[in-house]
C-alpha positions as CSV (number, residue, x, y, z in Angstrom):
1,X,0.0,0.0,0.0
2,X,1.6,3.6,-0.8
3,X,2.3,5.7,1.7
4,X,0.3,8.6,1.9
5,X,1.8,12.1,1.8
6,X,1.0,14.0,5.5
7,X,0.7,17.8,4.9
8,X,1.4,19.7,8.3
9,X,-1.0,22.6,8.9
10,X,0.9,26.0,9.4
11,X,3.7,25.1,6.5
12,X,2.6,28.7,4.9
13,X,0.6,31.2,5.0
14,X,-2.5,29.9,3.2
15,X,-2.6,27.0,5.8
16,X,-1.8,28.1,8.7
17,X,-4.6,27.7,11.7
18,X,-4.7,28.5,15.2
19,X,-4.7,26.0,17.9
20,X,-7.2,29.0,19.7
21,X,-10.9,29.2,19.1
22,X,-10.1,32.2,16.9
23,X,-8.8,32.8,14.1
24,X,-5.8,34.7,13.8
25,X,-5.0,36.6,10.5
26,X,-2.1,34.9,8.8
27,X,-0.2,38.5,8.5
28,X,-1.0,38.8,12.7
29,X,2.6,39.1,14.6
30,X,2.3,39.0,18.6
31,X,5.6,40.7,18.8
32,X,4.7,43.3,15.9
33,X,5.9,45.6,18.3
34,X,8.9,45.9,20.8
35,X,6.5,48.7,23.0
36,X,5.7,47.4,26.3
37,X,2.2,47.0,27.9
38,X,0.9,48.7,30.7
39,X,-1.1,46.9,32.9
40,X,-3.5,48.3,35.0
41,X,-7.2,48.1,36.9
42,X,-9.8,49.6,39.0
43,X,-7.9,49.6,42.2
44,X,-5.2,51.9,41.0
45,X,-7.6,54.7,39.8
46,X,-7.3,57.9,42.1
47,X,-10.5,59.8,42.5
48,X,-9.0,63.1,44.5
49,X,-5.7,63.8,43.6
50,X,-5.6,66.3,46.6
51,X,-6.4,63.7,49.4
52,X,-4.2,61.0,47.0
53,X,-1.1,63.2,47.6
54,X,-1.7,63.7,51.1
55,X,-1.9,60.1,51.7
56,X,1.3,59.9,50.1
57,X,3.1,62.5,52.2
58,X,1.5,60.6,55.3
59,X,3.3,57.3,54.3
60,X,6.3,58.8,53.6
61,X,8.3,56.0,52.0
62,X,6.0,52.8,53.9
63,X,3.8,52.5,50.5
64,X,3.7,49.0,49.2
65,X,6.4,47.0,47.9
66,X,4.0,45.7,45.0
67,X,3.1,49.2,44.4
68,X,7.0,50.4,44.2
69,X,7.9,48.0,41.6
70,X,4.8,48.5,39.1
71,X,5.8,51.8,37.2
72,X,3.4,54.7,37.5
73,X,2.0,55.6,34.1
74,X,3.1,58.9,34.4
75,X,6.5,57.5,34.6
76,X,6.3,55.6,32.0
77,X,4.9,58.0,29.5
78,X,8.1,60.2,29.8
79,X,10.4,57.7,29.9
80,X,9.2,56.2,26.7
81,X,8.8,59.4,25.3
82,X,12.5,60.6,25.5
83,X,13.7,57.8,24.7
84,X,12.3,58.4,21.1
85,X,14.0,60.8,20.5
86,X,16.9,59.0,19.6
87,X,15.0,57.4,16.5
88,X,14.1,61.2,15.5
89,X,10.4,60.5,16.0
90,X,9.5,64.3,16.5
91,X,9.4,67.1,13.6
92,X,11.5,69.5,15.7
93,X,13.0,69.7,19.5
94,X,10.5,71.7,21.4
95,X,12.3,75.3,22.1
96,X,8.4,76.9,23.1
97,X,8.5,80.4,25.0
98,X,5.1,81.4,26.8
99,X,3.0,84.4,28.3
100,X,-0.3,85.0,30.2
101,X,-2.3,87.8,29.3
102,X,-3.9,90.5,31.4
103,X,-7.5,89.8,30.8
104,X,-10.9,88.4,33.2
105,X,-10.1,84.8,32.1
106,X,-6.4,84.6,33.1
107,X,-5.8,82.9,29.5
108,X,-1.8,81.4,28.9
109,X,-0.4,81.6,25.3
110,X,2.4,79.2,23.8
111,X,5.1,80.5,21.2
112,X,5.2,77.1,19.2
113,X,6.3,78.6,15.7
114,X,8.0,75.0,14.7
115,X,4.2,73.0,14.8
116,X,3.1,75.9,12.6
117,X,5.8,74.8,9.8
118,X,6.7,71.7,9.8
119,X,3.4,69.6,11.6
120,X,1.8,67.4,8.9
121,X,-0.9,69.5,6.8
122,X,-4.4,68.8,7.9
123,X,-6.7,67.2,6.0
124,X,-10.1,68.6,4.1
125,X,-13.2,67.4,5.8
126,X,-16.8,67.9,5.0
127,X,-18.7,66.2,7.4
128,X,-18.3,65.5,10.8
129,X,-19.2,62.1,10.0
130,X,-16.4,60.5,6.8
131,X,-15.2,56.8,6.2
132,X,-11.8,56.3,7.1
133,X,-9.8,56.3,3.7
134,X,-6.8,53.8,4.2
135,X,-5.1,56.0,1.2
136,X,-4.3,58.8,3.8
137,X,-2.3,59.0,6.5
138,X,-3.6,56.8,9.2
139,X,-2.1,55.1,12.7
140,X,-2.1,52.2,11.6
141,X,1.4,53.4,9.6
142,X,3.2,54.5,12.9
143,X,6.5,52.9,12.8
144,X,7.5,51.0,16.0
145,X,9.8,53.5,17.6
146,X,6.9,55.7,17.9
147,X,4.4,53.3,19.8
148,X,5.3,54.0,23.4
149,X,3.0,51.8,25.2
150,X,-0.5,49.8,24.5
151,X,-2.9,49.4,27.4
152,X,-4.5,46.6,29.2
153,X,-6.8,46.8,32.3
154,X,-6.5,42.8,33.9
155,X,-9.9,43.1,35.6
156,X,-12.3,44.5,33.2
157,X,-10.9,44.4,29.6
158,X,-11.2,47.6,27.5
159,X,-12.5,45.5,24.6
160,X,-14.0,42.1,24.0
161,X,-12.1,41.6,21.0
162,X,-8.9,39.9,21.6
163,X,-7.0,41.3,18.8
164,X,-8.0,44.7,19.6
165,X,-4.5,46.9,20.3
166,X,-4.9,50.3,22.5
167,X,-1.8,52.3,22.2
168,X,-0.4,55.3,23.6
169,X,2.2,57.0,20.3
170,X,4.1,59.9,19.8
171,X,2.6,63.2,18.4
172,X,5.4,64.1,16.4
173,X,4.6,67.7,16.1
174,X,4.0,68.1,20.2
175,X,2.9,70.9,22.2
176,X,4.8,69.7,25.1
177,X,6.6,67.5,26.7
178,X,4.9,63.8,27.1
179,X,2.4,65.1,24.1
180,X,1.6,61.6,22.5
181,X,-1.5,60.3,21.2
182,X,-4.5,57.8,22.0
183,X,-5.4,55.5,19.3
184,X,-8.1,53.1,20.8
185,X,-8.2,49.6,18.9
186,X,-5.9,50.9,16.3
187,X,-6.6,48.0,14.4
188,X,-10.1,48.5,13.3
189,X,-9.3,51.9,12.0
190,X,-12.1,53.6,12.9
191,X,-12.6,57.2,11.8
192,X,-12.6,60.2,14.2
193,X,-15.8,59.8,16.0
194,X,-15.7,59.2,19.6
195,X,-16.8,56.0,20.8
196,X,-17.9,54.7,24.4
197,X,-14.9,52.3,24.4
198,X,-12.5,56.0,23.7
199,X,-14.4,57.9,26.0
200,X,-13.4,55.0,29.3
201,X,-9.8,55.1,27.9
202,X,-9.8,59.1,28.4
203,X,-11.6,58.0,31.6
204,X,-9.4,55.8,32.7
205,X,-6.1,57.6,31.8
206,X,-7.3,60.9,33.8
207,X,-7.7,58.8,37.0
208,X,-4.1,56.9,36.5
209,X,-2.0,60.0,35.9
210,X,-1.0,61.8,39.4
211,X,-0.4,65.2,38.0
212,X,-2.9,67.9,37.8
213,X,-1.2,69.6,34.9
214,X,-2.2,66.4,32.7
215,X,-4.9,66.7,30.2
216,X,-6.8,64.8,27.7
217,X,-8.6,66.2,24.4
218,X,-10.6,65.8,21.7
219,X,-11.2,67.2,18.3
220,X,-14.2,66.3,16.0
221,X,-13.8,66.7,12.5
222,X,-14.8,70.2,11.4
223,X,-13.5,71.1,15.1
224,X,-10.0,71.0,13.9
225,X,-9.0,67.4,13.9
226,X,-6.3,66.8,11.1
227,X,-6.5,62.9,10.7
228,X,-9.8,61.0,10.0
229,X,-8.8,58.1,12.4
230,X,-10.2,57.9,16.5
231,X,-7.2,59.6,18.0
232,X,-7.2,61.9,21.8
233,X,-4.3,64.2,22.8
234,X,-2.6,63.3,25.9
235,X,-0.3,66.2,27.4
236,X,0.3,68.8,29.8
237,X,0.4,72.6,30.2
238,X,2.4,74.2,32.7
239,X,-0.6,76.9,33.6
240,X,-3.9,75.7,35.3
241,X,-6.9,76.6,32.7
242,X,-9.0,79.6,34.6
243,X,-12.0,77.1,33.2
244,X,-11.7,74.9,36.4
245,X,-12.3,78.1,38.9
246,X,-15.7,79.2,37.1
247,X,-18.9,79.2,38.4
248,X,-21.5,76.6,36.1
249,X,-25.5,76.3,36.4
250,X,-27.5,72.9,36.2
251,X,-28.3,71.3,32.9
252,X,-32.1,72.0,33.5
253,X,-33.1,68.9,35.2
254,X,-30.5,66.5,34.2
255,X,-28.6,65.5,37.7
256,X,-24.7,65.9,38.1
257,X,-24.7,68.3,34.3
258,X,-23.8,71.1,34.1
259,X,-23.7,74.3,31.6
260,X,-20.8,77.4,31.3
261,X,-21.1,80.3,28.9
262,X,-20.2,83.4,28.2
263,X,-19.4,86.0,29.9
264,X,-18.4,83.4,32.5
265,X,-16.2,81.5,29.9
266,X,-15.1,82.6,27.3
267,X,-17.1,79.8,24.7
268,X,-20.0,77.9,26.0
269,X,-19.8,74.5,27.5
270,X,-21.6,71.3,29.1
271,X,-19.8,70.0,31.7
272,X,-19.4,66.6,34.0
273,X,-17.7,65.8,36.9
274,X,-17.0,62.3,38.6
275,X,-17.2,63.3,42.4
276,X,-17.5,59.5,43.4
277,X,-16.1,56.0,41.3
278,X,-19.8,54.9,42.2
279,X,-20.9,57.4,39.2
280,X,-18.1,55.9,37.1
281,X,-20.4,54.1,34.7
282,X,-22.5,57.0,34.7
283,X,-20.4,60.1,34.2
284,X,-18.7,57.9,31.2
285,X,-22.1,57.4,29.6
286,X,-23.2,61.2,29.6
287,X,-20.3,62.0,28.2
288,X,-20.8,59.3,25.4
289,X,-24.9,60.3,24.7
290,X,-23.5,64.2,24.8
291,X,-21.2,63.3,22.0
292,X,-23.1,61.0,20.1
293,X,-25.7,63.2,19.8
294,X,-23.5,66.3,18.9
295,X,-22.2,63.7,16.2
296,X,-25.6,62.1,14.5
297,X,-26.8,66.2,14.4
298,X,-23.3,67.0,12.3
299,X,-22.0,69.5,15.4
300,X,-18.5,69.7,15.5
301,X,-17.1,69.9,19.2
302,X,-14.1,69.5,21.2
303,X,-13.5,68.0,24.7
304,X,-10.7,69.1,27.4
305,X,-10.5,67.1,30.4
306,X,-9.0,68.2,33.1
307,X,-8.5,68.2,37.0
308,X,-11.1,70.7,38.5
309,X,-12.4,71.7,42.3
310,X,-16.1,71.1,42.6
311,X,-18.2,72.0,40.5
312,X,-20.6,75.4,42.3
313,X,-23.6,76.7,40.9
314,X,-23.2,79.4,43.5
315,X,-21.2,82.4,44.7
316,X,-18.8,84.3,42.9
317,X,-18.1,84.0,38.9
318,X,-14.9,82.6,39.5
319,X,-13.3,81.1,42.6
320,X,-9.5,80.0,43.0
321,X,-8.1,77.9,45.3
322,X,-5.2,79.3,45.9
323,X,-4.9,77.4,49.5
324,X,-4.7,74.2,48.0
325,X,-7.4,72.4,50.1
326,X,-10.5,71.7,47.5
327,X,-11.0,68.3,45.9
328,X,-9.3,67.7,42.6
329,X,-11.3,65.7,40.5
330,X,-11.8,64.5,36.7
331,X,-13.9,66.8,34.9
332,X,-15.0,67.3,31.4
333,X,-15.7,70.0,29.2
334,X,-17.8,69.5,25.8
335,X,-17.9,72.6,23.9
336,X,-20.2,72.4,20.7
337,X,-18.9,74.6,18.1
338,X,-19.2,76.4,14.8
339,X,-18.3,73.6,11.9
340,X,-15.2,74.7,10.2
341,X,-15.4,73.4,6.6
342,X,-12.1,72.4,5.2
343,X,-8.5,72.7,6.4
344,X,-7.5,75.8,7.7
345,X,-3.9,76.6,7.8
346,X,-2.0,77.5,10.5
347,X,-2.4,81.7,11.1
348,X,-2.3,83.1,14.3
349,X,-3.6,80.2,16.1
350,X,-6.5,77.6,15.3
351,X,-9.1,77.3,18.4
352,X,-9.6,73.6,19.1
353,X,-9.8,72.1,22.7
354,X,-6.9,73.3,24.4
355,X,-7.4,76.9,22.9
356,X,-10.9,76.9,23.7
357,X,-10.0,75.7,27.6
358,X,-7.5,78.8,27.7
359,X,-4.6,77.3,26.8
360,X,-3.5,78.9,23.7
361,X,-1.0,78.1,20.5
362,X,0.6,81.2,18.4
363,X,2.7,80.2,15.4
364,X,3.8,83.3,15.3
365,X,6.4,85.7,16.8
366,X,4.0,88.9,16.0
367,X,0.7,87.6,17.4
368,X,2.3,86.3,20.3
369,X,3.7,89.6,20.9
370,X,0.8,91.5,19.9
371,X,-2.4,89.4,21.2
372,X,-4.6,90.9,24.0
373,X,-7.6,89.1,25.7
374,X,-10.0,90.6,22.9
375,X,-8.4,90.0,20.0
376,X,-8.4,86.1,21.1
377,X,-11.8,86.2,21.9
378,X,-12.7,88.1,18.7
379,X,-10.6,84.9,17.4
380,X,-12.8,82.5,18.9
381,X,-16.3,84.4,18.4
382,X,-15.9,83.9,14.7
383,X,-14.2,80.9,14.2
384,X,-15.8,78.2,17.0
385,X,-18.1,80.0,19.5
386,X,-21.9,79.0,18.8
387,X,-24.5,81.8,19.4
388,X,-26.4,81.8,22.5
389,X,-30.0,80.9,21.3
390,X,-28.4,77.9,19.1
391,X,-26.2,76.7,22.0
392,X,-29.9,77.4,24.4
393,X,-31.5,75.4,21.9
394,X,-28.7,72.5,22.1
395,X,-29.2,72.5,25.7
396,X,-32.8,71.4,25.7
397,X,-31.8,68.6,23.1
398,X,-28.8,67.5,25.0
399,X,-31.3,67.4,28.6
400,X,-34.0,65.0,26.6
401,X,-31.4,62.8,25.3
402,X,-29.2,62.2,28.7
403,X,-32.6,61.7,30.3
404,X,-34.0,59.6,28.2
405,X,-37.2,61.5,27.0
406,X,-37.7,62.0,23.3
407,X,-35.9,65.0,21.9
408,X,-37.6,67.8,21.4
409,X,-39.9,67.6,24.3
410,X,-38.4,70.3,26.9
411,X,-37.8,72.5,24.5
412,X,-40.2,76.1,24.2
413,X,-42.3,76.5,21.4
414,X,-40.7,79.8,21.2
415,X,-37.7,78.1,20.2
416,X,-39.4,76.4,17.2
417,X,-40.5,79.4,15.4
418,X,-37.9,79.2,12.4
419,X,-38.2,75.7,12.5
420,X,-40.3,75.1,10.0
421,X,-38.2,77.6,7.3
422,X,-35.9,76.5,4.4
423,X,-32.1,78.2,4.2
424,X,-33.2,80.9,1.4
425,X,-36.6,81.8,3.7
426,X,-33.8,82.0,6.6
427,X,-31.3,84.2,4.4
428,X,-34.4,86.5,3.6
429,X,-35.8,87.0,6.9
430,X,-32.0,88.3,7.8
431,X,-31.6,90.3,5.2
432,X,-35.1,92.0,6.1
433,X,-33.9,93.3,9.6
434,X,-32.3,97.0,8.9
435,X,-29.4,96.4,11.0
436,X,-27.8,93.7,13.3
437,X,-25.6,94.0,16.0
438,X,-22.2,91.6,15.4
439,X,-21.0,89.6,18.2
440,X,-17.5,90.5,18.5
441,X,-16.8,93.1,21.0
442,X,-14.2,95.0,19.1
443,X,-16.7,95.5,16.2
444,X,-19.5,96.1,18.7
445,X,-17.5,99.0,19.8
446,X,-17.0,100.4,16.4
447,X,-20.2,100.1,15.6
448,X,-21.0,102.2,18.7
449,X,-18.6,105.1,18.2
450,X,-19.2,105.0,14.6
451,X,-23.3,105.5,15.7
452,X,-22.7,108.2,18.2
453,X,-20.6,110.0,15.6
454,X,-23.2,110.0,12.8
455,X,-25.6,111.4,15.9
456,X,-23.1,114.2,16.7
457,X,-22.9,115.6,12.9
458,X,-26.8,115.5,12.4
């Protein structure tokens, strides 16, 4: 009898299997990349980082010997980070000059002429809603000197996909030191809309880092994102954002949501706090359905996250605290914005989360030297700031949808009078008023003298 031929499974690519219940793709590589993981969970999340850094000066050196040895992610980050510099993985060495100006909302500017040049050029956008094109540049084409780290929680897995890979990456045209980038399962290349699964890495990452200057953010496309795949902004900024000190009011009758807006900030705002990892679940979700919503009605909108004192709804417009004593905790800032069709290039300086938190980028040695409080608000009153009755109207939408009730419902019929109009009825009804009154303060003021001096000649 012959001998029959025995064909081992695996010999090449077109064979091979895996011994798992899943199947692998034959191109997959467990060591793809030499970047380390960080492992973390639940029990290492800190809540206050006030009462966290008391505890630690308490101790005093008797912390635990587990706790020693597992490198602190804020640690890590830098390390990792410097150490790419040896493979060139940034644009430019960051040589950044900076300077608060006199103003009501103690804002901080950045000299950062290098990002203006030589950062990648943004990408034309149309919607805030666009297929990821695997044509353009996406993360999925970083090299391996510029992964610094993926993530893994042990207790309660970021993804239920196995071959999902969360990574922290350089941004190789940073801000600041430590600036790198959050690309959540970069393997499913999934365009730049913020997901639930995103939204509990920014979570998650804001409750590891022990350092109130860190922050996390967020750009929708039209809001000044440059790359159509799900990406966040991890970095710091040595000056605390005025936003934190500022007084909010209640999201109507939403509990634990809050609302900011002008003249108390500079840009409206709905805000969230986690004042309890009980809420955890919940404070993710609101941010999710704020989003989401912003998203399906084709709102562009950025998100800062950052380490706040309680929120008030009372007292003073703004409240510092300058002793050192309040709660620090993880709070976020939506702010729905004008959609900016297209890709701008750099000018004086493009207002996307940071900016619009306070925290501001010139790429240019005259407007850095020149800028005033105004002219940044005139900036960001005709380039992202929505108008109060849209931003009014928003807020009704956004209270039905985190509480569940169909949209529309809390809103006053008032509110609904041009609802019913097309664009050109719109456009006709404007042109119909005899004169309107812009929103920029400079030109408001112009507009004033210019008025009183027509009335002085008559």
């Amino acid at each position: 009898m012959p001998m029959r031929k025995i064909v081992m499974l695996g010999a090449n690519a077109r064979t091979q299997r895996s011994v798992s219940s899943i199947q692998l793709p034959a191109e997959y590589s467990p060591s793809a990349s030499s970047a380390p993981y960080f492992n973390y969970s639940p029990d290492d999340f800190i809540l206050d980082l006030r009462s966290h850094q008391s505890d630690e000066i308490y101790e005093n050196g008797n912390s635990n010997h587990e706790k020693d040895e597992k490198k602190a992610l804020k640690e890590l980050l830098h390390e990792r980070w410097e150490n790419a510099k040896q493979y060139n993985a940034f644009n430019y060495p960051l040589n950044c000059m900076y300077r608060c100006l006199d103003g009501k909302y103690d804002l901080s500017m950045q000299l950062n002429i290098e990002r203006g040049e030589l950062r990648r050029k943004p990408m034309h956008f149309k919607n805030i809603k666009e297929p990821f094109n695997h044509l353009r540049f996406n993360f999925a084409k970083l090299h391996d000197h510029e992964i610094l780290f993926y993530l893994k929680c042990d207790t309660d897995p970021i993804s239920n996909d196995l071959l999902d890979r969360h990574l922290v990456a350089v941004n190789a045209s940073p801000l600041e030191r430590d600036h790198s980038l959050i690309v959540p399962s970069v393997n499913k290349c999934s365009p730049q809309v913020l997901t639930l699964q995103a939204v509990r890495i920014a979570v998650d990452l804001m409750l590891l880092v022990d350092d109130d200057m860190f922050h996390i953010l967020f750009n929708s496309l039209l809001g000044q994102a440059s790359v159509n795949h799900l990406h966040l902004h991890a970095m710091y900024w040595p000056y605390d954002s005025d936003l934190i000190n500022r007084k909010c009011e209640p999201l109507h009758d939403v509990p634990n949501v809050y609302v900011i807006r002008p003249p108390v900030w500079i840009c409206p705002a709905i805000v969230f706090q986690l004042d309890s990892l009980d809420n955890y679940e919940q404070f993710k979700m609101n941010i999710y359905k704020c989003v989401e919503h912003l998203t399906e009605s084709n709102q562009a909108h950025n998100l800062f996250l950052a380490r706040a004192q309680p929120i008030r709804t009372t007292g003073a417009e703004k409240e510092e605290d300058r002793r050192g004593e309040r709660p620090q905790l993880v709070t976020c800032y939506v702010f729905p914005r004008m959609n900016m069709i297209g890709a701008k290039p750099p000018s004086n300086f493009n207002p996307a989360a940071n900016e619009l938190a306070g925290n501001l980028t010139s790429y240019t040695i005259r407007f850095f030297e020149s800028a005033n409080e105004q002219s940044v608000i005139r900036i960001i009153e005709e380039e992202a700031s929505l108008d109060d009755d849209t931003f009014r109207s928003l807020c009704f939408d956004l209270a039905d949808v985190l509480i569940g009730r169909s949209v529309g419902t809390s809103r006053p019929q008032d509110l609904d009078t041009l609802a019913g109009l097309t664009s050109p009825e719109i456009d006709e009804l404007r042109d119909s008023f005899q004169s309107f009154m812009p929103r920029s303060p400079s030109i408001r003021h112009r507009s004033s003298t210019r008025a009183q001096s027509d009335e002085g000649s008559k």
